[in-house]
N, C-alpha and C positions, 0 to 999 in steps of 0.2 A: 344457847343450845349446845351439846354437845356436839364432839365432833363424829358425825356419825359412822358406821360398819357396819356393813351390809354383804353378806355371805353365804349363799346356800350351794350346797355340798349333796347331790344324789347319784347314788348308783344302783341301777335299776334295769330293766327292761322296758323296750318298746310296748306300748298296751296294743296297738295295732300299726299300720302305715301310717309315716309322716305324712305333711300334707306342704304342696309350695304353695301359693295363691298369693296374689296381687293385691293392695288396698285400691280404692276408685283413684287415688292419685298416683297410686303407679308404685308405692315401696312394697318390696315384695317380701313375702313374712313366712316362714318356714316353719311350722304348727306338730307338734309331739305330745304325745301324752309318756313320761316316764311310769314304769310301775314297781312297788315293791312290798317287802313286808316288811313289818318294824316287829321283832320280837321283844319282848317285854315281859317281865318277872311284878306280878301283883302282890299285892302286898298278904295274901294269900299262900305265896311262895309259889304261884304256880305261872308257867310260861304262858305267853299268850301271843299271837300270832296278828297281827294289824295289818292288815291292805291299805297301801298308801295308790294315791293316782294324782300325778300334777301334771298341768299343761305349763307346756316349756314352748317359748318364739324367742325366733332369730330375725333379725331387721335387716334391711337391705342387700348388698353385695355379699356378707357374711351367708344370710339366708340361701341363696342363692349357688354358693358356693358348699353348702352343707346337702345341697337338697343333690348336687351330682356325685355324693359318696351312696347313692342309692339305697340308703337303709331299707329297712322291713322289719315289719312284726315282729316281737320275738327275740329281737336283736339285742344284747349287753352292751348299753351307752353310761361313760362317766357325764355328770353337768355339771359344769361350774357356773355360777351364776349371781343373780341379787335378787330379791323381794322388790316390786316395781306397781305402785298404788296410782291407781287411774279411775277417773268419776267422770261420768256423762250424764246427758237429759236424758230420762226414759224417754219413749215413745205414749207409753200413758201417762205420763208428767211426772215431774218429780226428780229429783239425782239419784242417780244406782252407781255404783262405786265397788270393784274387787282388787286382788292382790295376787299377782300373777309372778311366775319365775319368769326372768329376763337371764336367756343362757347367754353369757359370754364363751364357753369353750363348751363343745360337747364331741366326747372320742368317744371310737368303738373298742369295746373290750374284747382281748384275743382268747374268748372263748363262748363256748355255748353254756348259757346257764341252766339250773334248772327252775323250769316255768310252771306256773300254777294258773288253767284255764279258769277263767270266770264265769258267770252266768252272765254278760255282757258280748260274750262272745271274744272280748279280748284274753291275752295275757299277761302275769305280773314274774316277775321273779321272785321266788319263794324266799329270796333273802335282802341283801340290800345294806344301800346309806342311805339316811335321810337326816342331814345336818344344818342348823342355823345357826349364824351367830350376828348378835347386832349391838351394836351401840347408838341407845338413842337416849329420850328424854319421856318422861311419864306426861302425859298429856289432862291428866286429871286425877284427885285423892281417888284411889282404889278402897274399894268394898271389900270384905273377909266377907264369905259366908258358905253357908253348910249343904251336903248333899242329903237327903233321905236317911241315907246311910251313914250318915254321920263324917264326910271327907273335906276337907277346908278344901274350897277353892276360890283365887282371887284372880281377877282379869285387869291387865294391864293395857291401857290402852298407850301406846310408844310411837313416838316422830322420831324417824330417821333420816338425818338431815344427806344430804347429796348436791355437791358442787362441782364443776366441771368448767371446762372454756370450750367454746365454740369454735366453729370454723374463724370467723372472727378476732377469735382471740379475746371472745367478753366471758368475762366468767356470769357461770348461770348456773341458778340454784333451783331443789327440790327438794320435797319434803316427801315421805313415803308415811304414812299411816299404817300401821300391824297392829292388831290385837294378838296379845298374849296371855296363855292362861297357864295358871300354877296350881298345883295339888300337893296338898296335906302339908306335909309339914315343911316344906316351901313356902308356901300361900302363907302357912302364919308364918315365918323368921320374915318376911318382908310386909308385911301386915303397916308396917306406919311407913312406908313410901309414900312420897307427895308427892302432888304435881309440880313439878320441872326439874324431878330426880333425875339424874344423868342414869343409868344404868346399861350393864353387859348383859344380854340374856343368849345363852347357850340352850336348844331344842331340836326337833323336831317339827315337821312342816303336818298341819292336818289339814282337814278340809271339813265343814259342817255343812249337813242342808237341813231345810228346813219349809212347812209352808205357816206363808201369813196369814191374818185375820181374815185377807180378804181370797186366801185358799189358794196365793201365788206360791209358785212351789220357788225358793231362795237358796244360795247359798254365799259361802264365806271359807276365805283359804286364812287360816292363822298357827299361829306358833305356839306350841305345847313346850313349855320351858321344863326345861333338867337340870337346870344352874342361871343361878341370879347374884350377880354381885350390883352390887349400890356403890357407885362410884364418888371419889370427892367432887364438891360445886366449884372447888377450890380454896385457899387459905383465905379464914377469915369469915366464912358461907358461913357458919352458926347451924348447920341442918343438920342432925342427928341421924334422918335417916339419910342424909349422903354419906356422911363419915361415921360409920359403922364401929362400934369398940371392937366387934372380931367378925370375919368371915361368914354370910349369911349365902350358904352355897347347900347346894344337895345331888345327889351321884343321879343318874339315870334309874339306878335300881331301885333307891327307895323312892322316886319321885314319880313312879309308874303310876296310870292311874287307876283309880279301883277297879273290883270286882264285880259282876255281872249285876247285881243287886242297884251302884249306885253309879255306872260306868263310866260316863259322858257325862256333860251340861244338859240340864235339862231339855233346853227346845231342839236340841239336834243330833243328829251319830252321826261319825265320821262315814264318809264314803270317797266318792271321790269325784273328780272333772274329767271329760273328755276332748278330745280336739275336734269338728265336725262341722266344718265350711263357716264356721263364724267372722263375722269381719272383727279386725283388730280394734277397730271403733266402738262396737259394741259391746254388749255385755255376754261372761259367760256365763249360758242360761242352760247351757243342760253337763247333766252328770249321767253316769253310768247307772244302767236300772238296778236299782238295789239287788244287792246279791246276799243269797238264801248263806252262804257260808260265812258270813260274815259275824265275829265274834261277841256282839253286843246290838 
């Protein structure tokens, strides 16, 4: 496996008040939603406005120590952080599994921004960052295929490997799971990626809901990529699509994704998560009530 990178980059606003709260075993977890807008040029030529919403936890003493700078609503916070992949036993059986920002640094920015109320009652900032970067590994051969409208999109499923040492002094390892998705002509330059292709994927953070067959309402936090390099296996790999003859990259502008006609993946549209007394243990099950301004 590669060696992995793991990176996320938001500035944003508070969607509403942070939250401190306790786990049953006493780590205390510091609970945010960032907000923002990702502006975006379709291929259309026309601008397009995207509300982003992530929830951001801080862990113990850290947590603790963030929660007596007394933020609020509204407030312009930088996050530095990583993508951080966690699976549990439903209560109705079964594993449920999301992908949550893990902030290691979150400052307040020395200004008031300007905010854009929502039909949630929160707010976002009308502008914003929303940056990822990772190096991982392709988890399985990837699918090409087509939107309605005719737009290539391919989904990458990526292990992001994570090592550390302990109090101990043991080194200890984890693997993060991200799905990523690619449009037009992205998706096809990397179209023969196989699984256990090392890859850089440069994006943006969304968030999908969705309900299931059996009318459970779902969702899923993943990475909208705007640059994709295929990495070498190393000297000697034989894999084509690792060692690339040129550069299979694409800018943020043209890699935007379509137009109102074929916008999103089929089963879901972006919206976004909340923060709202959930234990850390559990899964996040609710988003923000769909809101009427939202551009697709």
């Amino acid at each position: 496996m590669a060696r992995g990178m793991n990176h996320v980059y938001l500035i944003g606003a508070l969607a509403r008040d942070p939250e401190l709260r306790y786990t049953p075993n006493g780590t205390a977890v510091f609970e945010a939603t960032v907000a923002g807008e990702d502006h975006i040029v379709g291929n259309d030529g026309r601008e397009r406005k995207l509300p982003w919403y992530h929830r951001v936890s801080i862990l113990g003493k850290p947590a603790e120590w963030q929660a007596e700078r007394n933020l609020k609503g509204g407030d312009a916070v930088m996050v530095e952080g990583s993508l951080e992949y966690s699976q549990w036993e439903a209560p109705e059986g079964g594993k449920r599994s999301m992908v949550r920002v893990r902030s290691l640094r979150m400052e307040q920015l020395g200004y008031a921004p300007e905010l854009v109320q929502d039909a949630g009652g929160g707010v976002r900032m009308g502008s914003g960052m929303n940056e990822v970067i990772l190096i991982g590994n392709v988890v399985r051969d990837p699918e090409l295929r087509y939107t309605p409208a005719g737009d290539a999109v391919l989904g990458l499923g990526l292990a992001v490997n994570e090592t550390w040492n302990d109090r101990q002094g043991q080194k200890q390892e984890k693997t993060h799971w991200i799905d990523v998705t690619l449009w037009r002509e992205l998706a096809e330059s990397m179209k023969e990626l196989r699984k256990g292709d090392p890859v850089l994927v440069q994006g943006r953070l969304v968030n999908e809901a969705w309900t299931d067959r059996d009318g459970n309402k779902r969702n899923s936090t993943k990475v909208e990529a705007t640059r994709v390099e295929a990495l070498s296996r190393g000297a000697g790999a034989g894999n084509p699509a690792a060692t690339p003859a040129g550069p299979r990259t694409q800018t943020a502008s043209s890699a935007a994704r379509p137009q109102q006609s074929g916008y999103a993946p089929s089963r879901a549209a972006n919206t976004g998560n909340r923060s709202g007394g959930l234990d850390i243990d559990q899964g996040l099950d609710d988003f923000p009530p769909e809101e009427e301004d939202l551009p697709f």
